[in-house]
N, C-alpha and C positions, 0 to 999 in steps of 0.2 A: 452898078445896076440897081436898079429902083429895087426895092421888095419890104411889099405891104407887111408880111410879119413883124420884121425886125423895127420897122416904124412902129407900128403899137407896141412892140415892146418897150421902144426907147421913150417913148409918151407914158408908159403904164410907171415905168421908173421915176422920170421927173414928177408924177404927181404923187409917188411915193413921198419924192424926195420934198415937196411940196407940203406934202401933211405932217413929216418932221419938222418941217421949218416953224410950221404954225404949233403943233406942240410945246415946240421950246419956250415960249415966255410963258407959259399955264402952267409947266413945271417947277421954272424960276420962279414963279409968285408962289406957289404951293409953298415950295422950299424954303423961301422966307419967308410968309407966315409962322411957319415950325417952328424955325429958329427963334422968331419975335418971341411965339409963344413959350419958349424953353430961358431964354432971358428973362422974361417975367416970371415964371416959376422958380428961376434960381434967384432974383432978387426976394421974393417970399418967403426964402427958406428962413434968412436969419432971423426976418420978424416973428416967425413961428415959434423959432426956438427960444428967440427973446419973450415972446407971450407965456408959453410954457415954466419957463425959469423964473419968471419974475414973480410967480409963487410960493416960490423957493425964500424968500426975503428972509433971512434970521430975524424973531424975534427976542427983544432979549427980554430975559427970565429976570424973574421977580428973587430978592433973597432977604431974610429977614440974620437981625446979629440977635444972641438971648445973651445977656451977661451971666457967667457965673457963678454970679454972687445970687443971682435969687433965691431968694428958700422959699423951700418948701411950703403947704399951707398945712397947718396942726390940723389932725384931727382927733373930733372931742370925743372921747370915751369914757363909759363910766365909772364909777369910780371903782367898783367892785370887780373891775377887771373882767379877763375870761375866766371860765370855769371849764373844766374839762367834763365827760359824760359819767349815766351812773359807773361804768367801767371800772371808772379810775377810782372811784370812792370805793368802790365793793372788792376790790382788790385787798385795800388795808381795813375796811370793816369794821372801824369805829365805830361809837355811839354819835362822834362829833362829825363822823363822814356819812351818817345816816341822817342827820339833823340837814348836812349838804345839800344832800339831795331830795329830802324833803322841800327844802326853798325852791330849788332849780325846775322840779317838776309844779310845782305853784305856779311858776313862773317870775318868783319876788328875787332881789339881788340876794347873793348870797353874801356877809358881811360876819365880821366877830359878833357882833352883838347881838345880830338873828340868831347866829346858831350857840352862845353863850342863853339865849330866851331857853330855845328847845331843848338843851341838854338839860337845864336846871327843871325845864316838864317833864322831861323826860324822867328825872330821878323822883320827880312827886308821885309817877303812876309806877315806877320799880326802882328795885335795887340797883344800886349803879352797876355792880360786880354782873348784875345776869340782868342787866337792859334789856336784854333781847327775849326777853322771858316770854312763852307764846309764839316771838315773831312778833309780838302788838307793841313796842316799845310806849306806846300813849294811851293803853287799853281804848284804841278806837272799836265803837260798834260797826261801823259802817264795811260792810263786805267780809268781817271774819267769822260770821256766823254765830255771834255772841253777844245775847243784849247786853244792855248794863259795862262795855267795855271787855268782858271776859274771854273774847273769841279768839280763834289763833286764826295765822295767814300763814300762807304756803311757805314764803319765805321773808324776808325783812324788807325785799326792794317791793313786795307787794305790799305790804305795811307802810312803806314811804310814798306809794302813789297814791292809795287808799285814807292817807291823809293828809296828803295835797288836796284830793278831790273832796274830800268834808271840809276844809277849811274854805276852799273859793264855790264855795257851791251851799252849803247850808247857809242861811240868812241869819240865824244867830248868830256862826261865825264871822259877819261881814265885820265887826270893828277891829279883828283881829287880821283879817286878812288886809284891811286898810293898813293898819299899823305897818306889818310885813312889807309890806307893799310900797310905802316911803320910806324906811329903812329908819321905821322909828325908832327914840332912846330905848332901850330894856325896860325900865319901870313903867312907860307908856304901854308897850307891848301886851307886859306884863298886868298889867291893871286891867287890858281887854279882855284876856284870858280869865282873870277871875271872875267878871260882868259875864262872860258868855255863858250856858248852859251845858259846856263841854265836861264840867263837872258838877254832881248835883250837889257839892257842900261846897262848890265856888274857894276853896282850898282857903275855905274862912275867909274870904275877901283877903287875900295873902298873908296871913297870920301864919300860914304851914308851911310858907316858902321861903327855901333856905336858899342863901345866896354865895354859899362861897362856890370856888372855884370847881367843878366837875375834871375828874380826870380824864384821858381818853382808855379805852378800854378797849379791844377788838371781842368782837364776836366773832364764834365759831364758821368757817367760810362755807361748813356744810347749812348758815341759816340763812344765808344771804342766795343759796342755790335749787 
């Protein structure tokens, strides 16, 4: 028997079946495209990794050989060595460790024969036995409150700076300070010393100056305090 429903039914199916059919190659091409595109992405990859890595390249380091044997380079010092501070002098408190640091605060090298000069002045203006007579071991005027050389200083190491500072600082002392200063012979020194006006009978142009040897002597530590 004829019947119109199931005829549009069976017509509504085949054009179903119809528009699957045309679907199917739009799918297949989608489908390989994908693919294409996933093949070229994986061929990519290793050239990535090779671009990446190829920064990586070890360079080789530089090295240098020093032979052994080289020495060292000298270095020049003078001759007068180091000296340690006033400390170390004021400790044993000689007349000869008082002459020390008179140079050292001058600023002149400290050598035998500078302080062989000052000891031997030093016994022209006192007794070697009580040098420190005062605290002024050179009857300096300058800061002990005594014209004419006569003053006292608090203690000896101020007596040794106070005559550093009269020796590079007053302008009649400058031939002496020169002398000091290159580490002239004693009688050079010496000769300055009497030319200068540090004493006003100039120790007779050295007629009063005795030369032999000066002993060491310490002073009392309550003079150097």
């Amino acid at each position: 028997m004829w019947n119109p429903t199931r005829l549009l039914e069976t017509q509504a199916q085949r054009g179903h079946s119809h528009e699957r059919e045309r679907r199917h190659p739009f799918g297949s091409v989608l489908a390989a495209v994908i693919v294409l595109e996933l093949i070229a992405l994986a061929s990519l990859v290793p050239t990535v990794f090779n671009s990446a890595f190829a920064s990586e390249v070890p360079v080789t380091t530089q090295s240098f050989a020093v032979a052994s044997t080289v020495a060292a380079p000298e270095v020049e010092r003078p001759a007068y060595g180091y000296q340690p501070g006033y400390a170390h002098y004021m400790a044993t408190g000689t007349n000869h460790d008082w002459a020390r640091i008179v140079l050292i605060a001058a600023g002149w090298p400290v050598t035998d024969d500078s302080v062989t000069v000052i000891t031997r002045w030093m016994r022209q203006e006192n007794y070697v036995d009580s040098w420190w007579n005062r605290n002024n071991p050179l009857n300096n005027g300058w800061g002990s409150g005594g014209g004419g050389g006569l003053g006292r200083y608090a203690t000896l190491l101020d007596a040794a700076l106070f005559a550093a500072k009269a020796l590079t600082t007053h302008p009649g002392y400058a031939g002496i300070a020169a002398a000091f200063a290159r580490s002239a012979p004693p009688a050079e020194i010496e000769a300055a010393i009497w030319a200068s006006p540090w004493a006003s009978g100039h120790y007779n142009n050295g007629k009063h100056w005795h030369y032999s040897a000066v002993p060491e002597i310490a002073a009392p530590q309550s003079a150097w305090r």
